[in-house]
C-alpha positions in Angstrom: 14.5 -9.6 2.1 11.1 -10.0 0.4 11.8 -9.3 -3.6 8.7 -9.9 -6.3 8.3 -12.3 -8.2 10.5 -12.6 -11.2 8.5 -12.8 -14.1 9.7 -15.1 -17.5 11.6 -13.4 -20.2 8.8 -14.3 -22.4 6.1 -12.3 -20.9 8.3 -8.6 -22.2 7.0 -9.5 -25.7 3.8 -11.5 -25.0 0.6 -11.1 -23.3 0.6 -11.6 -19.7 -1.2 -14.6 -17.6 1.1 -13.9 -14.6 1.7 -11.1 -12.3 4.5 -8.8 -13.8 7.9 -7.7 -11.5 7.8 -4.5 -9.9 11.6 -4.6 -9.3 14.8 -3.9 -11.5 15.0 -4.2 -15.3 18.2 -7.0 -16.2 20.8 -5.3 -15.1 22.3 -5.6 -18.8 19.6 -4.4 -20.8 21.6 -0.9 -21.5 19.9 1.3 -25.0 21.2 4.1 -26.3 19.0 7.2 -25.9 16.6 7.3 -28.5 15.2 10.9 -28.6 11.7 12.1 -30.2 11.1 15.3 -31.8 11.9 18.7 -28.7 7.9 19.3 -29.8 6.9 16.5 -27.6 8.1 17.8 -24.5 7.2 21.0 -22.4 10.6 22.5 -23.4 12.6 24.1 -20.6 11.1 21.9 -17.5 13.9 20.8 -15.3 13.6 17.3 -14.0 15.4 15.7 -11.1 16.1 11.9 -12.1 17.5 8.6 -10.6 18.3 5.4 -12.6 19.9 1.5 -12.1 23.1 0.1 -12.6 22.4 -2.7 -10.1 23.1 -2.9 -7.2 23.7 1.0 -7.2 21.3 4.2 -8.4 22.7 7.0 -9.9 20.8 10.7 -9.3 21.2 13.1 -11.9 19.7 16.0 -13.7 18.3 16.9 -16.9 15.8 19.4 -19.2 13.1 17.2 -20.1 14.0 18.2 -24.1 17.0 16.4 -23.2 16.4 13.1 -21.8 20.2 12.7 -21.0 20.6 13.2 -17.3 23.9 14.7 -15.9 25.1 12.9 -13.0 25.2 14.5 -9.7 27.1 12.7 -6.9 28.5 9.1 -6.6 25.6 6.5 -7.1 23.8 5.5 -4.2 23.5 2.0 -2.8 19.6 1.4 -2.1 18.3 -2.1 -1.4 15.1 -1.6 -3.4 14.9 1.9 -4.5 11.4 3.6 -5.2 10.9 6.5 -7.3 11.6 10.2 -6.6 9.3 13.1 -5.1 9.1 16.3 -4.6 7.9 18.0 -1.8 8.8 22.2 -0.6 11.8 22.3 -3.1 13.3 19.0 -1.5 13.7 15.7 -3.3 13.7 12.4 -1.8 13.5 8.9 -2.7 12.5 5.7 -0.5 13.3 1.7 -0.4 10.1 -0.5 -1.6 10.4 -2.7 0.6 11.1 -3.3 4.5 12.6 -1.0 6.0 10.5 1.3 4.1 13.7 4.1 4.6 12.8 7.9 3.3 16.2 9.5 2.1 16.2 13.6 1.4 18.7 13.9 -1.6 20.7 16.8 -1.6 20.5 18.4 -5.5 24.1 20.1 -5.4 26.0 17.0 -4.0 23.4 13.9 -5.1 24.5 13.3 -0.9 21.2 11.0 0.4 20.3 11.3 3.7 18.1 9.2 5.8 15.0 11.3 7.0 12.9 8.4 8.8 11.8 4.6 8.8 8.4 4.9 7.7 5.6 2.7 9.8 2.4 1.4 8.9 3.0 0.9 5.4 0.1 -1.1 4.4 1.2 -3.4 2.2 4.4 -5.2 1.5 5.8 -3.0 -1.7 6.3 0.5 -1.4 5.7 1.6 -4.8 4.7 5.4 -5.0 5.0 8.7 -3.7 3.1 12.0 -4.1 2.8 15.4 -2.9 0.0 17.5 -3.9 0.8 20.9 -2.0 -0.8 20.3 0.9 -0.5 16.5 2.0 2.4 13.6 1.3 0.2 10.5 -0.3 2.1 6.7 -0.4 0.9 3.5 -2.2 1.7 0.1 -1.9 0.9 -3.1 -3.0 0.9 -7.2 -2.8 0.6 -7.9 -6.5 -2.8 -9.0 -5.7 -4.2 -5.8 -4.1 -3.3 -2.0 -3.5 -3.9 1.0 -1.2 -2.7 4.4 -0.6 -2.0 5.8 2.6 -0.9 9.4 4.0 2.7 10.1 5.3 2.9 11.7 8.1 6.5 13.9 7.1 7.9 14.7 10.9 7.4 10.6 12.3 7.1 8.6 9.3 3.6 7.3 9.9 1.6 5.8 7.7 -2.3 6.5 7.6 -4.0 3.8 5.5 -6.5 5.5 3.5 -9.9 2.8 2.8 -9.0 -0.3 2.3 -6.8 -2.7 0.3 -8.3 -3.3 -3.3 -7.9 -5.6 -6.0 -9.8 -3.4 -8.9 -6.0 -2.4 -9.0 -4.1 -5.0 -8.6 -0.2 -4.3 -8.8 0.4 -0.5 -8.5 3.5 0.9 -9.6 3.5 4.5 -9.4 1.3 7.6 -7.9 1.1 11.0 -9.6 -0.8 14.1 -9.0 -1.3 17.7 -9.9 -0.5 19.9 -7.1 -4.4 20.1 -6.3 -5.3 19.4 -3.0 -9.0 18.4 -4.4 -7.8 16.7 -7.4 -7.8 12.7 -7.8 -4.3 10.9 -7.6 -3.5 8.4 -11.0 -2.2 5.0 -10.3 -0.2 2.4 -13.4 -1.0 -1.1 -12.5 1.5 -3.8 -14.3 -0.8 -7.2 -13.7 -3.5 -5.8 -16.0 -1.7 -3.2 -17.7 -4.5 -0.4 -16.7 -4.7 3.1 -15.8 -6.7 3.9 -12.5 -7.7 6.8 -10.4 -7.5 6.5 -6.7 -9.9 8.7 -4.5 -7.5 10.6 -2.1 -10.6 10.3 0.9 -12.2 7.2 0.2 -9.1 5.3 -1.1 -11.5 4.3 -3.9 -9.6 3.1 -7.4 -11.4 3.9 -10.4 -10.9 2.5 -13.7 -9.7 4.8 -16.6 -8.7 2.6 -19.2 -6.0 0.4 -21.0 -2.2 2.0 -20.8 -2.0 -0.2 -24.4 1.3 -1.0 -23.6 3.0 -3.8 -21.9 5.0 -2.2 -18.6 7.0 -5.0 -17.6 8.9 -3.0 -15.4 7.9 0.3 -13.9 8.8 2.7 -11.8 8.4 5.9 -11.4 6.3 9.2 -13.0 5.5 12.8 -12.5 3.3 16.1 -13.5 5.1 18.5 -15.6 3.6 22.3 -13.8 4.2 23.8 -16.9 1.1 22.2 -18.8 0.2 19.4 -16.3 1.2 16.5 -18.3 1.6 12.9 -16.6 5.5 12.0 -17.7 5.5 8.1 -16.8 9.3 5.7 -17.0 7.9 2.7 -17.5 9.8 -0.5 -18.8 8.3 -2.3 -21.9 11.0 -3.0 -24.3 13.2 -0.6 -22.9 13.2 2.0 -20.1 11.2 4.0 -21.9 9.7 8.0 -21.2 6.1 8.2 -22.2 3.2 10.7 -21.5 -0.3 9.5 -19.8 -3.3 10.5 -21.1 -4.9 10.8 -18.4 -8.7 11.1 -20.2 -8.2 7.4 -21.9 -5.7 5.7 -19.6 -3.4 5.4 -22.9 0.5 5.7 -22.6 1.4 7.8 -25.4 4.6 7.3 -28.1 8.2 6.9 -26.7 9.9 9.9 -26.1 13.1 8.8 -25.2 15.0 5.8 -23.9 17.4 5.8 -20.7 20.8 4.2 -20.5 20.1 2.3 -17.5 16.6 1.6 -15.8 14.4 4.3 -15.1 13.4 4.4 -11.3 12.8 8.0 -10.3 11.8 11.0 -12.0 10.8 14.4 -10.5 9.7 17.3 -12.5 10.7 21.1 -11.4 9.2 23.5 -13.6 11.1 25.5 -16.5 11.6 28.3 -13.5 11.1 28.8 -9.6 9.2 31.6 -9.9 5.4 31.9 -8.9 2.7 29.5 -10.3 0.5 30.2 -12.6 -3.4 28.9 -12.1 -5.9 28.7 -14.0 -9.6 28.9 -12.0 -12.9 27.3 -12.8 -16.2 27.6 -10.6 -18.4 24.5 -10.6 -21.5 23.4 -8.4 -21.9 21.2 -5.6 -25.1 19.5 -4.0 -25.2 20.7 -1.0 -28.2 18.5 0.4 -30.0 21.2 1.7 -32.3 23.4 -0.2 -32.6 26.4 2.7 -31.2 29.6 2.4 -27.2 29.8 2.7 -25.8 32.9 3.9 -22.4 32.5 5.4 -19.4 30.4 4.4 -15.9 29.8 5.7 -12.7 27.8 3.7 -10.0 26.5 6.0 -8.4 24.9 2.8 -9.3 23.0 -0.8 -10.6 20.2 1.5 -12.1 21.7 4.5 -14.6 24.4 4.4 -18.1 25.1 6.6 -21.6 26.8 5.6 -24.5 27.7 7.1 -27.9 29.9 6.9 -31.6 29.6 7.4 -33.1 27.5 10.1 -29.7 26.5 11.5 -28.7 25.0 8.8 -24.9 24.1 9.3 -23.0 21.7 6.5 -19.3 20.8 6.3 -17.0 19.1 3.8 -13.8 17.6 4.3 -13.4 16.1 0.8 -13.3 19.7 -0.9 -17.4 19.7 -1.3 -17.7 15.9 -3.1 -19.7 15.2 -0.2 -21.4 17.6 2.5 -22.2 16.3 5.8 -25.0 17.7 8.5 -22.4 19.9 11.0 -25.6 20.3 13.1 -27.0 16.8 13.4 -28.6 17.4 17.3 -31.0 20.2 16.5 -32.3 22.1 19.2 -29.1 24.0 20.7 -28.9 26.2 18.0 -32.0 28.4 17.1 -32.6 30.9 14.9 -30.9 31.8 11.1 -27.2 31.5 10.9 -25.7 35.0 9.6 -22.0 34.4 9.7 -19.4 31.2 10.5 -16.0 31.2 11.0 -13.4 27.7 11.1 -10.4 26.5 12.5 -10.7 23.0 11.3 -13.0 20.5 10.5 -13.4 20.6 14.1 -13.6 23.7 15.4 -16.2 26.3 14.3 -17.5 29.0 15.9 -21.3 31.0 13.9 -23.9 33.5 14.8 -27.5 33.7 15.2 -30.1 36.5 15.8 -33.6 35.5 16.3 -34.4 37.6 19.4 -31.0 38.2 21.5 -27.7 37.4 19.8 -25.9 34.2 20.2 -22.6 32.7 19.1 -21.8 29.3 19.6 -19.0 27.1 19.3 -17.6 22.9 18.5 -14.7 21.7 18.5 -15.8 18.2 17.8 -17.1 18.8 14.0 -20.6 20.1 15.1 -22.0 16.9 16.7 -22.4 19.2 19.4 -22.6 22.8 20.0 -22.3 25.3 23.0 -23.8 28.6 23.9 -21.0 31.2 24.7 -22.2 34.1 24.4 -25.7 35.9 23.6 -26.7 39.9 23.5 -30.1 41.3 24.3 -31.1 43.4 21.3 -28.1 42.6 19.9 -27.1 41.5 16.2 -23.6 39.7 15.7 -22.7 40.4 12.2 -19.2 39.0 11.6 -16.7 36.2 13.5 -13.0 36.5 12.8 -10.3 34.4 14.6 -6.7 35.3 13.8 -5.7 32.2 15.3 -7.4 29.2 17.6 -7.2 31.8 20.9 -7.5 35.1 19.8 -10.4 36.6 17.7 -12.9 39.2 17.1 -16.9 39.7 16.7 -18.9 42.8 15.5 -22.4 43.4 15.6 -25.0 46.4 14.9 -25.1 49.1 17.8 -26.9 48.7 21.1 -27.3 51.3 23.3 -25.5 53.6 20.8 -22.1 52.0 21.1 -20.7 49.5 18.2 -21.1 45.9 19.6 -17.4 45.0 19.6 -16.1 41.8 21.4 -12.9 40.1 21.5 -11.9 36.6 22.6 -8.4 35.3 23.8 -9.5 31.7 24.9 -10.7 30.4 21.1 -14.1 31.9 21.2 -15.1 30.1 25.2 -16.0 33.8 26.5 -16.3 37.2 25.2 -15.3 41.0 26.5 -15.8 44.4 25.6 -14.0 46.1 27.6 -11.9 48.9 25.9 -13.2 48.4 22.7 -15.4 51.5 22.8 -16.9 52.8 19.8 -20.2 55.2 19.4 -22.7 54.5 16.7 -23.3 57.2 14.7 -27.1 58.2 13.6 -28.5 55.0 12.7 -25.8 53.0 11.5 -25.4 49.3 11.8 -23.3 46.4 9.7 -23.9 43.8 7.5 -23.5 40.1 7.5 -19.7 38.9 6.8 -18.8 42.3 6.3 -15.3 41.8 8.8 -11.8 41.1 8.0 -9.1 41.1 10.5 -5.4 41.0 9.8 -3.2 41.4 12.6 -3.9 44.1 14.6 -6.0 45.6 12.0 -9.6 45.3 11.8 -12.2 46.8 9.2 -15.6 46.1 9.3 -18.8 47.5 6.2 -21.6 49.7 7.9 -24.9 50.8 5.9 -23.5 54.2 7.0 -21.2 55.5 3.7 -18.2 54.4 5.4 -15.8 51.6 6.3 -14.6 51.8 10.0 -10.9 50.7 10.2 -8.8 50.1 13.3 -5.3 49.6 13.9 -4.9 48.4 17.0 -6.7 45.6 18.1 -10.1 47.6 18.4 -8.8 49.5 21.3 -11.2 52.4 22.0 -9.8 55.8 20.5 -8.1 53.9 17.4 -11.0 53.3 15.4 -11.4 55.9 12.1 -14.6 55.4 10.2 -13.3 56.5 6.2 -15.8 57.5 3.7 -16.9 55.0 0.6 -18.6 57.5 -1.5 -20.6 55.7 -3.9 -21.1 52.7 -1.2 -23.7 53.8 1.0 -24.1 50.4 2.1 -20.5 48.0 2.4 -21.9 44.7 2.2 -18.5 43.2 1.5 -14.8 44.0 3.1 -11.5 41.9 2.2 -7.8 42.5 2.6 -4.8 40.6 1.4 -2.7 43.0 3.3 -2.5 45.1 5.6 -2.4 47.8 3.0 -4.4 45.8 0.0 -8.6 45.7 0.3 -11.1 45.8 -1.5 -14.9 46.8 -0.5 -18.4 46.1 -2.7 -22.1 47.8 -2.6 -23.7 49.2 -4.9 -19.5 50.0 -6.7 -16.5 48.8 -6.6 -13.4 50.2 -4.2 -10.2 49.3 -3.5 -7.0 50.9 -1.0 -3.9 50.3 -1.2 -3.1 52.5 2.5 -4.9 50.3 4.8 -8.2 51.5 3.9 -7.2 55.1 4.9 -8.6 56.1 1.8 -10.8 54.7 -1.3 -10.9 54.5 -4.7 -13.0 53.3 -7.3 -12.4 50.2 -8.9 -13.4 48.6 -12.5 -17.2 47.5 -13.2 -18.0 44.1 -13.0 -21.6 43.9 -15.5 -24.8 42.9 -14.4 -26.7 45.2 -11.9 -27.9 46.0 -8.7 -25.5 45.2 -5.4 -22.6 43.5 -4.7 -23.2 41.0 -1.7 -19.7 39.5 -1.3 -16.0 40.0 -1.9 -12.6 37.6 -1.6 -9.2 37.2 -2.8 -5.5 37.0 -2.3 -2.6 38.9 -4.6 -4.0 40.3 -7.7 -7.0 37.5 -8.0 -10.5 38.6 -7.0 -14.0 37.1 -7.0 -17.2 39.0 -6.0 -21.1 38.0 -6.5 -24.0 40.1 -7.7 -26.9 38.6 -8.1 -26.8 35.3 -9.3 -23.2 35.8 -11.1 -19.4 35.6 -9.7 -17.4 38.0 -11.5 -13.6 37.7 -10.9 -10.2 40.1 -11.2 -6.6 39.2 -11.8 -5.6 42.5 -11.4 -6.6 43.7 -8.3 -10.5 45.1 -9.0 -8.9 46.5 -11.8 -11.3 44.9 -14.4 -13.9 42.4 -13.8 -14.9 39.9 -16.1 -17.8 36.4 -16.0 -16.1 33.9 -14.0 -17.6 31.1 -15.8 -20.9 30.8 -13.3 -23.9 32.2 -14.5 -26.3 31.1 -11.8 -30.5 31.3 -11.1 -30.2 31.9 -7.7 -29.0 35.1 -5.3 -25.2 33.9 -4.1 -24.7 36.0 -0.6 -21.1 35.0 0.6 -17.7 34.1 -0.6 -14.8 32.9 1.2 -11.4 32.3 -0.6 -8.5 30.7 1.4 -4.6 30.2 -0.1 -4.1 26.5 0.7 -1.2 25.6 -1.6 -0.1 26.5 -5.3 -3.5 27.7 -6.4 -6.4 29.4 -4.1 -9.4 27.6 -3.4 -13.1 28.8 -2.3 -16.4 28.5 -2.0 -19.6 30.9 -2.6 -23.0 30.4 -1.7 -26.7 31.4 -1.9 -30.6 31.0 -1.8 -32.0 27.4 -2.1 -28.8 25.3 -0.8 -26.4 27.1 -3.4 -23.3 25.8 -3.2 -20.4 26.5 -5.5 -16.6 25.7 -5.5 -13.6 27.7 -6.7 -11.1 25.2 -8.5 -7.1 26.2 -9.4 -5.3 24.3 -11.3 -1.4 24.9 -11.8 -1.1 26.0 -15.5 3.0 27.2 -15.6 5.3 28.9 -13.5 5.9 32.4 -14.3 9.4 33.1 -16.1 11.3 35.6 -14.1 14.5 35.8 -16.2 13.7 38.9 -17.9 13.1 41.1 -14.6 17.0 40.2 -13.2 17.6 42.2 -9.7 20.6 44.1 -9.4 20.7 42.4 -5.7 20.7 39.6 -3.7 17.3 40.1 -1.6 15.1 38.1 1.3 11.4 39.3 1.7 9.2 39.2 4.5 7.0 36.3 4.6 3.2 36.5 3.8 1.3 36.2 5.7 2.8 36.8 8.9 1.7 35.4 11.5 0.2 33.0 9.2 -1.1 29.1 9.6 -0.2 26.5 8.3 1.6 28.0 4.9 2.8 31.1 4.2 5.3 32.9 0.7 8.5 33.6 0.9 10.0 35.4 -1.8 14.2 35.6 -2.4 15.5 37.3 -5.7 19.4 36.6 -6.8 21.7 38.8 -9.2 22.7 36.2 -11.4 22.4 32.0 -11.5 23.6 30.0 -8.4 22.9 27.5 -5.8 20.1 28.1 -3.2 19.8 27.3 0.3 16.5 28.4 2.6 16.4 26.7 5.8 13.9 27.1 9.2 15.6 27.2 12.7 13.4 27.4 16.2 14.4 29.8 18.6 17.4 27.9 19.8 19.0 27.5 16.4 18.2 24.4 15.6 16.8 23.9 12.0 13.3 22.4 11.7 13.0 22.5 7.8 14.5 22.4 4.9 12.0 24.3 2.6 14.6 24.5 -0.7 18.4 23.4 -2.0 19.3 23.4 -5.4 20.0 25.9 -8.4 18.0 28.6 -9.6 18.1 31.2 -12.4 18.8 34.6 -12.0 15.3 36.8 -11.0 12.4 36.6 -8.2 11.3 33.2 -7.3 8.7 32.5 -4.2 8.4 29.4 -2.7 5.4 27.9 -0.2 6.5 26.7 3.2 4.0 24.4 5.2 4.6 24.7 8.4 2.1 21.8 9.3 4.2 19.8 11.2 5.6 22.2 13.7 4.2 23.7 16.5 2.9 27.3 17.1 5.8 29.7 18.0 8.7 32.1 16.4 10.9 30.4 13.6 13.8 32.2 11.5 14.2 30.9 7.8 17.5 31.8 6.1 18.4 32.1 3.0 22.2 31.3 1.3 23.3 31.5 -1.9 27.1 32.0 -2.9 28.2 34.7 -0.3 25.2 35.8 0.3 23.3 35.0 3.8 20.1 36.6 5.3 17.9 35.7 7.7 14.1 36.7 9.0 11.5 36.0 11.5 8.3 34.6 11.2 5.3 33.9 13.9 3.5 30.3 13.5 -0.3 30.3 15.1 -2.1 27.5 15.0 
């Protein structure tokens, strides 16, 4: 089996002029744990770790104050073991070299158990492993060049990312917040460098001099507490060391391992729901017309369009925008509303003398025509998944223009969705939210009209927004939890049977948009986002003071931390960032009982929370079985403290269709269903 080279005893004190080893440390180099000051370390993070005693690889378990691990299970013969990595709760760990093997580790028993042979590895050392919430990232190396590569985690396939490059030559590790935008870190032991690696472009950018010898290296990981890079790297020892990740410099030793260092995987000081701390930030856009409707599938994928059929789309979470409509001529007319699926398939709406919508499913290189209105005005496009979906638009012939789909948007009906305009009312742009079988759409009529099934003529209920005589903005989280903005602020908590006023955000005039999820909140008034994290109960600056009208915001949960765009007059374009800040404590709210909650959202696509809470301290098991009974995940296995704790399950390998997750712990079993649509 191909092994590295073996590099001379020499080069652990001297300078190097030869490629280092990326295997095992001498098998009897044993210290003694030397331990820095507690202060060093993000007290209370618990840490999943593996280290050598060649030829076996013992897992264990420790609080990073610690740095002495407590054995779980017999060690584990692996022929050339990689690091560790986290991903839904469930560790695993993988040989460098061929066959690249994937183990899942169970945290109770230390038992491994072989998941898959991964293919297409790129190169011949499998050196690192990341997951960043929404996608499983690899990287690999020949001493001479590296690349990284996705994993696809039901086959095992590999997806080269770019190509192979020597600006980082010998990659030992990959780390990551849990960002889906944010740039992966690479350690490199033939120059002893720092790099970040472009997750799109597989792109390695230089970030400076580690200023240490790593000799041998392994293995490193993001604390979620406070997002430090932990790194076990080998230079006179097996050593624990923080990256700074603004320099490229390894910081001072915080403790040495007993044996070789070769995995480490940090959990959090608790299970319970992350904490995030959100930013907005422009983009360039590329176009300088008027942008007026904007749709976020995820932190990578989102679509927007306005004036003069302008239609852009990233797929690199807005580092670069892309023409959607590069075939002019199909679509005429301003573009008032856009809805996504992917960065495929898009559906949007014009109105220059009829009504049209139009649809791609081939990332907008071309469009089709499938439907149009005379005198009509489509307002808002909401799919609830990629066959069944909704449009509204202004009143014709004194009945609410109200179409539904069941095909992914290829034809459109009316038929017993009857609903009779009122006066003179009619609706506003992206003023629609659909949530099941609930739909609520704004009007410039004093009211919000609400229905609860499906738009079915007689189950519509138009509910008054006294203050808001126009509702340029509706959003739920819920189907109880929504918030509407005009000229005020109003929130329900019933569905939107009835309003109430929310806080004040500060500057004046209108409100033109409104989105969220939970208790976090973002709307736009004039040039300004202002944003909640209590539910519209105050407002405050978000951090963008802009010069030009923003018109429409779109926020999407994606992962750990919600993502979003906003946009506006002359090509505005701005981005919602969340970064994981700490995981909120919930051992001072203890239940009195063992509990499974419903999942949210339900039906949902691809991820969706579920939230467990436990009497007292114990060992957790949630599990996801098809319709037969035959489990398809394992979204989490190991101990947790007594209190709430929610957990994300992506679902993006598995098809559309009913699942059941169940939860054990001790004697305590429960079970519930869930509903997949992709």
């Amino acid at each position: 089996m191909l092994l590295f080279a073996v590099i001379l005893l020499t080069a652990l004190t001297n300078a190097q002029d030869a490629p280092h080893s990326v295997g095992l440390a001498p098998a009897d180099n044993v210290t003694q744990p030397q331990i820095s000051s507690p202060n060093d370390f993000a007290v209370g993070t618990r840490a999943f770790t593996q280290l050598s005693t060649s030829p076996t690889f013992q897992f264990g378990k420790l609080f990073m104050e610690s740095c002495t691990p407590t054995n779980i299970g017999a060690a584990f013969t692996i022929t050339f073991p990689g690091g560790l990595v986290e991903r839904n709760g469930v560790i695993y760990t993988w040989n460098q070299s061929s066959p690249f093997q994937l183990w899942s580790i169970d945290t109770v028993t230390g038992t491994h158990t072989l998941v898959f042979n991964m293919t297409g590895v790129p190169m011949a050392n499998y050196t690192g492993m990341c997951w960043d919430g929404t996608t499983m990232y690899g990287i690999s190396t020949s001493i001479t060049q590296s690349q990284i590569h996705t994993v696809n985690m039901t086959t095992g396939a590999c997806t080269p990312i770019g190509t192979a490059s020597s600006t980082c030559a010998g990659a030992i590790s990959l780390m990551g917040v849990r960002n889906a935008a944010a740039s992966l870190f690479v350690l490199d032991i033939v120059a002893d460098n720092s790099y970040k690696v472009n997750k799109t472009t597989g792109v390695f950018t230089l970030v400076g001099s580690l200023t240490q010898l790593i000799n041998f290296g392994q293995d490193g990981g993001v604390d979620p507490n406070d997002n430090k890079f932990y790194c076990m790297a080998y230079t006179t020892a097996a050593q624990l060391r923080v990256l700074d990740t603004t320099t490229g410099a390894l910081g001072p030793i915080l403790c040495s391992y007993t044996a070789q260092a070769t995995g480490i995987a940090l959990m959090g000081a608790q299970s319970g729901p992350v904490t995030c701390n959100y930013t907005w930030a422009s983009q360039t856009s590329g176009v300088t017309n008027l942008l007026q409707a904007v749709w976020t599938v995820n932190s990578s994928i989102t679509w927007i369009a306005g004036a003069a059929a302008t239609v852009r789309r990233t797929t690199d979470g807005g580092a670069t925008w892309i023409n959607a409509n590069p075939n002019p001529g199909v679509i005429t007319g301003d573009i008032y509303n856009i809805w996504a699926l992917d960065a495929n398939t898009a559906l949007l709406t014009t109105s220059p003398a009829a009504t049209f919508i139009y649809r791609t499913t081939n990332g907008g290189t071309n469009w089709t025509q499938v439907f149009t209105q005379t005198g009509g005005f489509i307002d808002a496009i909401v799919m609830v998944n990629a066959n069944t979906g909704y449009a509204y638009g202004d009143p014709v012939s004194a009945r609410w223009s109200l179409w539904k789909t069941v095909n992914g948007g290829a034809t459109w009906d009316s038929a017993g969705m009857y609903l009779p305009q009122v006066g003179s009312e009619a609706g506003w742009n992206n003023a629609m939210c659909v949530i099941g079988n609930n739909i609520w759409f704004g009007t410039n009529n004093t009211k919000v009209y609400r229905s609860t099934n499906s738009g079915a003529t007689g189950s519509w209920t138009g509910v008054a927004t006294t203050g808001n005589l126009n509702t340029y903005g509706v959003w739920f989280t819920s189907p109880t939890n929504g918030i509407c903005v005009g000229a005020i602020v109003q929130k329900t908590t019933d569905g939107g049977a009835t309003w109430v006023n929310g806080g004040a955000p500060g500057g004046s005039g209108n409100m033109t948009s409104i989105g969220g999820n939970g208790n976090y909140w973002w709307l736009t008034r004039g040039n300004n986002i202002y944003g909640s994290s209590d539910f519209g109960t105050t407002w405050t600056a978000s951090g963008y003071t802009g010069t030009t009208a923003l018109w429409a915001t779109n926020i999407a949960t994606t992962s750990l931390c919600l993502a979003g765009w906003s946009v506006g007059a002359t090509g505005t374009v701005i981005k919602l960032n969340g970064v994981p800040v700490g995981i909120n404590d919930p051992i001072n709210n203890i239940p009195s009982n063992y509990s499974l909650e419903q999942n949210y959202p339900n039906p949902f696509n691809p991820s969706t929370s579920i939230t467990f809470s436990m009497p007292k301290a114990g060992n957790v098991e949630l599990k996801v079985y098809d319709m037969i009974g035959r489990e398809v995940a394992l979204i989490t296995a190991g101990s947790y403290f007594a209190g709430t704790h929610t957990v994300l399950f992506d679902a993006s390998s598995l098809a559309s269709g009913v699942y059941f997750y169940k939860l054990t712990s001790g004697d305590f079993t429960d079970s519930k269903k869930m509903v997949l649509i992709k």
